[in-house]
C-alpha positions as CSV (number, residue, x, y, z in Angstrom):
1,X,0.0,0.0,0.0
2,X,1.2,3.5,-1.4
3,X,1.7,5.7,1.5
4,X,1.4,9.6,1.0
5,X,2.2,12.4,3.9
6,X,-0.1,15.1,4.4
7,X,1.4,18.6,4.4
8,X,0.5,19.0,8.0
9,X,3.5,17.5,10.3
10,X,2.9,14.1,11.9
11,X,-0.7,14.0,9.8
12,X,-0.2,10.7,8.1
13,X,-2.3,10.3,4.8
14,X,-3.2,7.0,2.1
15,X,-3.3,7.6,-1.4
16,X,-4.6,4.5,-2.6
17,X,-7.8,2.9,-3.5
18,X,-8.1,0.5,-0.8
19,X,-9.6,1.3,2.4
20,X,-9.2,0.0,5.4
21,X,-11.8,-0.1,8.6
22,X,-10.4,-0.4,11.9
23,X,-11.9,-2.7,14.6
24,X,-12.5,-1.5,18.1
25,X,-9.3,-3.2,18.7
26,X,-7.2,-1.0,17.1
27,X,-6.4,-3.0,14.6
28,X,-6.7,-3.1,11.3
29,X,-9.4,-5.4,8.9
30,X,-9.8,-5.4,5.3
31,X,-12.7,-3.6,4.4
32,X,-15.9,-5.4,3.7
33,X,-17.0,-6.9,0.5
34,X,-19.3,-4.6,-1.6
35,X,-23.0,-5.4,-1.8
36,X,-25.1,-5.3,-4.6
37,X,-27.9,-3.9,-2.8
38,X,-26.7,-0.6,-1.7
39,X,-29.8,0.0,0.4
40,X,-30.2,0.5,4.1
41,X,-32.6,1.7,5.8
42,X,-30.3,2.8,8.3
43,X,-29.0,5.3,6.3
44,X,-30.6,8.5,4.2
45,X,-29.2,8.5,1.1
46,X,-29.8,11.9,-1.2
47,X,-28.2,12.4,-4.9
48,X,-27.1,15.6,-5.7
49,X,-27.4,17.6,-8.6
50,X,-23.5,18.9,-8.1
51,X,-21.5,19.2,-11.2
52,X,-22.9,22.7,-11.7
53,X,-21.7,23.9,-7.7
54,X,-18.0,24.5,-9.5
55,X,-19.5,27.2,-11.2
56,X,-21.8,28.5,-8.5
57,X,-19.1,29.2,-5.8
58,X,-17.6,32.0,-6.9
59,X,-14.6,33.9,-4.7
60,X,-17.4,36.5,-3.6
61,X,-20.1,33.8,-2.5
62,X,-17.2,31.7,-0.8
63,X,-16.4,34.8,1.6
64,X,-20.3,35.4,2.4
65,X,-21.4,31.8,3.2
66,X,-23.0,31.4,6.8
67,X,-21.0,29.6,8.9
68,X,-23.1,26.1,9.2
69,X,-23.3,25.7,12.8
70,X,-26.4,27.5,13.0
71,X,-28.1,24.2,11.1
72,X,-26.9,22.0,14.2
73,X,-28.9,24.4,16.6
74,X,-31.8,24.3,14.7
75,X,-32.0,20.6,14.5
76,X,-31.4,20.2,18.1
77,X,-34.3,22.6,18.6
78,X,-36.2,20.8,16.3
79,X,-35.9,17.7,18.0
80,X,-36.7,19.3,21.5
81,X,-33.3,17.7,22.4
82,X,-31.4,20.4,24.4
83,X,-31.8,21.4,27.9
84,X,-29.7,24.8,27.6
85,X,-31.0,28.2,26.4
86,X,-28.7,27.8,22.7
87,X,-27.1,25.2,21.5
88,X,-24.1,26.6,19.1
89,X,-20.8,26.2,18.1
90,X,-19.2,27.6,21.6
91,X,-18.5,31.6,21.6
92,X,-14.5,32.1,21.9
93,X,-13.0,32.3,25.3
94,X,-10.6,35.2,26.1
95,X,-7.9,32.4,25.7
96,X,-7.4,30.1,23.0
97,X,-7.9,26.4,23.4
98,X,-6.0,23.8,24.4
99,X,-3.4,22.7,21.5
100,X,-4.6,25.5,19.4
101,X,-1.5,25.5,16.8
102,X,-0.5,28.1,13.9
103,X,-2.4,28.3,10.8
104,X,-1.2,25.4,8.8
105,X,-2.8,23.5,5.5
106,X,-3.1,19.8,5.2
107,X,-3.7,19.1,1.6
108,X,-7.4,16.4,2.5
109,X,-8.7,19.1,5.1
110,X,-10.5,21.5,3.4
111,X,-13.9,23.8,3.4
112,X,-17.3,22.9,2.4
113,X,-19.7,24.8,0.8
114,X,-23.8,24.1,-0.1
115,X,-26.5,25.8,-0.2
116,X,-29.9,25.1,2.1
117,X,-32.9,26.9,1.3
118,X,-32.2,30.1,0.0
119,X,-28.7,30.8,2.0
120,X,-25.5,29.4,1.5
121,X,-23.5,28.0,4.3
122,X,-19.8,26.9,4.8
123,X,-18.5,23.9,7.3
124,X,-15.5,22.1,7.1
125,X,-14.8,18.2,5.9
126,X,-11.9,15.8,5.6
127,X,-10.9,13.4,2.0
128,X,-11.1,9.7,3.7
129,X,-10.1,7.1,2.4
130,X,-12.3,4.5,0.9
131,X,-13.2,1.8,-1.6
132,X,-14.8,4.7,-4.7
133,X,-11.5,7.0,-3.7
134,X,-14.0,10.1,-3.4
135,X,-15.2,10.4,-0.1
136,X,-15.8,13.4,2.3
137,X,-16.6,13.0,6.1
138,X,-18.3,16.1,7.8
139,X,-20.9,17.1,10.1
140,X,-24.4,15.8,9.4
141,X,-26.6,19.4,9.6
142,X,-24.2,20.6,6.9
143,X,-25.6,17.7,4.6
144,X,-29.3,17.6,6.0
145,X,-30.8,20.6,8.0
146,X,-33.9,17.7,8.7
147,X,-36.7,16.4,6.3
148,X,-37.0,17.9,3.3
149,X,-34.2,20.8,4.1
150,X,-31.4,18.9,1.9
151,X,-27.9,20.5,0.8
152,X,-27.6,21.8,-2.8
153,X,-24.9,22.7,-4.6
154,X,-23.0,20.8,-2.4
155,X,-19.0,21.5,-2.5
156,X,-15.3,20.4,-1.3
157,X,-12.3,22.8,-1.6
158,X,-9.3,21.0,0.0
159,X,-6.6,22.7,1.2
160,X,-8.2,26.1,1.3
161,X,-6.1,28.8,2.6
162,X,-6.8,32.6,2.4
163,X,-8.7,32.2,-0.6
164,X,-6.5,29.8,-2.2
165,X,-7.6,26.8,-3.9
166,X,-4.7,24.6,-5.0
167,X,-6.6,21.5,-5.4
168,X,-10.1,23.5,-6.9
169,X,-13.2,23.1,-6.5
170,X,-15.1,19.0,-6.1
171,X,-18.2,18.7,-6.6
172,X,-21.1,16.0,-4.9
173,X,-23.2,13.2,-6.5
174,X,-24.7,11.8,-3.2
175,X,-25.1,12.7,0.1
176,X,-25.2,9.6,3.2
177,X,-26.2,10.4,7.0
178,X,-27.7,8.2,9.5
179,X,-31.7,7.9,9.4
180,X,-31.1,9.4,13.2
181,X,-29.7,12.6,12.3
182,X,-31.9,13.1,9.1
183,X,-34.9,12.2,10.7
184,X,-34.9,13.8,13.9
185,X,-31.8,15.5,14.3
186,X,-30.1,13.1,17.0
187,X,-26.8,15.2,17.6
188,X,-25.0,11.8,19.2
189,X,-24.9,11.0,15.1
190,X,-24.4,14.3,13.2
191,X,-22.1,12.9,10.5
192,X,-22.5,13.0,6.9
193,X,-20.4,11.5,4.5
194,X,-20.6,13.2,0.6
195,X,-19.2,10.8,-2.7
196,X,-17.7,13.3,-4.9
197,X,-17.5,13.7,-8.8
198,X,-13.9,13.2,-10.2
199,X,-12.7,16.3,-12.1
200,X,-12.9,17.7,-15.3
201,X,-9.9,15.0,-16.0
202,X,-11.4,11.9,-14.8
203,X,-9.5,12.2,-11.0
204,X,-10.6,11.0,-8.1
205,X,-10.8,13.0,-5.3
206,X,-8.2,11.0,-2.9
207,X,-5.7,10.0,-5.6
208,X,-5.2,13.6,-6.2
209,X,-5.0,14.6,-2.3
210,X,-4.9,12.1,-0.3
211,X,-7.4,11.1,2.8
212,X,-7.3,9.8,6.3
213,X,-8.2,6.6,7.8
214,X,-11.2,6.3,9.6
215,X,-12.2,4.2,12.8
216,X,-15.0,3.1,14.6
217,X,-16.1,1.7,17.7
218,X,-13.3,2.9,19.5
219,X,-12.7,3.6,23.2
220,X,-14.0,6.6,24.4
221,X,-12.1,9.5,25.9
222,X,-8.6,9.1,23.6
223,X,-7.0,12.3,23.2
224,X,-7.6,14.0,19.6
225,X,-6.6,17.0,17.0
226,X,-9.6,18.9,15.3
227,X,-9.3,20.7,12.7
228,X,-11.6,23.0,10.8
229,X,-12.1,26.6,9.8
230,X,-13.9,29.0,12.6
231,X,-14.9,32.2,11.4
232,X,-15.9,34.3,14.4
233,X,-14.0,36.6,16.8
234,X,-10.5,36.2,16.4
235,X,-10.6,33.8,13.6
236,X,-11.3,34.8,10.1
237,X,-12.3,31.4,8.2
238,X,-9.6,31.9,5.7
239,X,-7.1,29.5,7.6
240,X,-7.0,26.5,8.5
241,X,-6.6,25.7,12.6
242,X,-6.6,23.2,15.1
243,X,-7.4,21.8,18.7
244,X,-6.2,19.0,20.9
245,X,-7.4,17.2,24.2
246,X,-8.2,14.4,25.7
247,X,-12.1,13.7,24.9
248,X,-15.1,13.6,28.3
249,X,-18.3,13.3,27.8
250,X,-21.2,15.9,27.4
251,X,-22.4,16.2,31.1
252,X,-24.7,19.1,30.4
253,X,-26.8,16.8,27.8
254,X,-25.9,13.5,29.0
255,X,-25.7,12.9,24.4
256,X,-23.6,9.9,23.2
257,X,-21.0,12.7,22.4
258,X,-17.7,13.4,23.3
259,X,-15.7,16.6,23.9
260,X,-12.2,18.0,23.9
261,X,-10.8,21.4,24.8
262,X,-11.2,24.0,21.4
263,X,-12.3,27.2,21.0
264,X,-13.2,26.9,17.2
265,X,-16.3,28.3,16.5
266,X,-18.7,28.8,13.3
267,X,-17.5,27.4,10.2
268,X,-15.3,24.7,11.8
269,X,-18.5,22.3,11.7
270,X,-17.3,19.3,10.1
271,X,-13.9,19.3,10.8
272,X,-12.5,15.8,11.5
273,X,-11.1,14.8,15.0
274,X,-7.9,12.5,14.2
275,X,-6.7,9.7,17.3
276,X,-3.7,8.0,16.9
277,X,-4.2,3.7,16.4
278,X,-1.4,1.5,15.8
279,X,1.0,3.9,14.4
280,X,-1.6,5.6,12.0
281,X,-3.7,8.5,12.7
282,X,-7.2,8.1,11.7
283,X,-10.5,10.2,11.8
284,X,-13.3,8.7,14.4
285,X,-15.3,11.7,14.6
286,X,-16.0,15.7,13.2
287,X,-17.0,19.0,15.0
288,X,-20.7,18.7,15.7
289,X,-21.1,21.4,18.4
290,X,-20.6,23.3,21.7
291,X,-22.4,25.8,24.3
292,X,-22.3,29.5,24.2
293,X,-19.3,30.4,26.4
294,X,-18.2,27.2,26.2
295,X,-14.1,26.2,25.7
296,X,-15.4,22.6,24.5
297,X,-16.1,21.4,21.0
298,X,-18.0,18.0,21.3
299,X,-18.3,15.4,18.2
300,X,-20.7,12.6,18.0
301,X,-19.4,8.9,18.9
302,X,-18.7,7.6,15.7
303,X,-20.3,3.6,16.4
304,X,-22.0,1.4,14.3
305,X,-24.8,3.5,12.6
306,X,-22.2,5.7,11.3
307,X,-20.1,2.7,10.0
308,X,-23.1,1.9,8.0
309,X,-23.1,4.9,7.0
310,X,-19.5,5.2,6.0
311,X,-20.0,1.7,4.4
312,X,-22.7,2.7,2.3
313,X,-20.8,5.3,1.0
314,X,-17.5,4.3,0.0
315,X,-19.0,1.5,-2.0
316,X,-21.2,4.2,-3.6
């Protein structure tokens, strides 16, 4: 297997075709077969009319897209879930959080853009690896705001960077999140994975860029890195940044979510959480959320309903 480093110091990166899922164990399986029924009704599965989002994110509308968080709020009040006053990505503290390193690019992190309704909105995602080489993980309310509120013009710029796009701009053909989070808006499972289009050469997505590993059913509280682009107070959304802690659970809630120290706010929804297993790191979560004057940035527990989920879409 072809191995491929990230730009991003210690970020390790595959570049191949083949995927690999790792057991709660640690350690590392083949992935599984693909099925010819590609159907679960586990999993919400939405194409997308994307070839034409290249065209519609211009420069100007990348700079003025609302940062997505406010989708997880809304689905949590939706679902009647949340015992606080607002549920939002957490305002910045007067001091930065833990691990909270210099702006820095990794060439699979990148920005996502859609549109929902009539407003465009901007969260954060991560290339993974998998078995159709074009998969995206991020958070699930920047895929599905609920029934019937889908993404459009759904849109993955890796490697952004002050308005930079060295890798341009991939588009989506389907969207996958768990029926949970589509349904009702269960935060404990706000993932969504996207299958992109190659490029206008035939590409795909992690051959040109590279993608993480993912993992599932893993301990709880391992210490992670985050990554994603906030966009309030003292950040800017044109760079990319990063926290790092050891993961607790969401006490406030009691949701099957975990949390790590990180001020990253709006705009860093999505963003994958990397653990180290073996001697790879791999993504087993995103940024889902956090409370208003809050230093935490909690991520759902990424178990079997989002392996499905993943599953489904990497054979996709």
């Amino acid at each position: 297997m072809t191995r491929t480093r990230s730009l991003a110091t210690g970020l390790l990166s595959l570049s191949t075709a083949a995927a690999l899922v790792l057991g709660s164990a640690g350690g590392a399986t083949a992935a599984p077969a693909a099925s010819e029924d590609k159907k679960d009704p586990s999993v919400a599965s939405i194409a997308v009319e994307g070839r034409g989002a290249a065209d519609y994110w211009t420069a100007d509308k990348m700079k003025s897209a609302i940062p997505g968080d406010v989708l997880a709020g809304k689905a949590l009040e939706r679902g009647n879930h949340s015992k606080a006053p607002t549920m939002e990505k957490g305002k910045p503290a007067a001091t930065k959080g833990s691990g909270k390193g210099e702006p820095q690019i990794v060439s699979h992190v990148g920005k996502i853009f859609f549109t929902m309704g009539t407003s465009d909105y901007v969260c954060s995602g991560n290339a993974v690896q998998s078995i159709n080489r074009s998969t995206v993980a991020t958070a699930g309310h920047c895929a599905v705001g609920g029934p019937g509120q889908e993404a459009e013009n759904f849109a993955f710029v890796p490697a952004y960077d002050n308005g930079a796009t060295p890798y341009g701009t991939w588009t989506a053909r389907n969207l996958y999140t768990p029926i949970e989070w589509s349904t009702s808006g269960n935060i404990s499972f706000d993932t969504a994975f996207a299958v992109m289009n190659t490029d206008e050469t035939g590409r795909f997505l992690t051959d040109v860029v590279g993608g993480s590993e993912v993992a599932f059913n893993q301990p709880r509280g391992l210490f992670y890195t985050s990554y994603g682009y906030p966009a309030d107070k003292q950040f800017n959304g044109l760079t990319l940044e990063s926290c790092a802690g050891t993961a607790t659970a969401d006490t406030t809630n009691n949701f099957n979510t975990q949390g790590i120290p990180c001020n990253m706010n709006g705009g860093a929804s999505g963003g994958p959480w990397l653990t180290v297993s073996g001697t790879e790191q791999v993504q087993n979560s995103v940024n889902s959320y956090g409370y208003s004057g809050s230093k935490v940035m909690y991520g759902p527990y990424w178990g079997p309903e989002i392996e499905a989920t993943y599953n489904l879409a990497q054979f996709s």
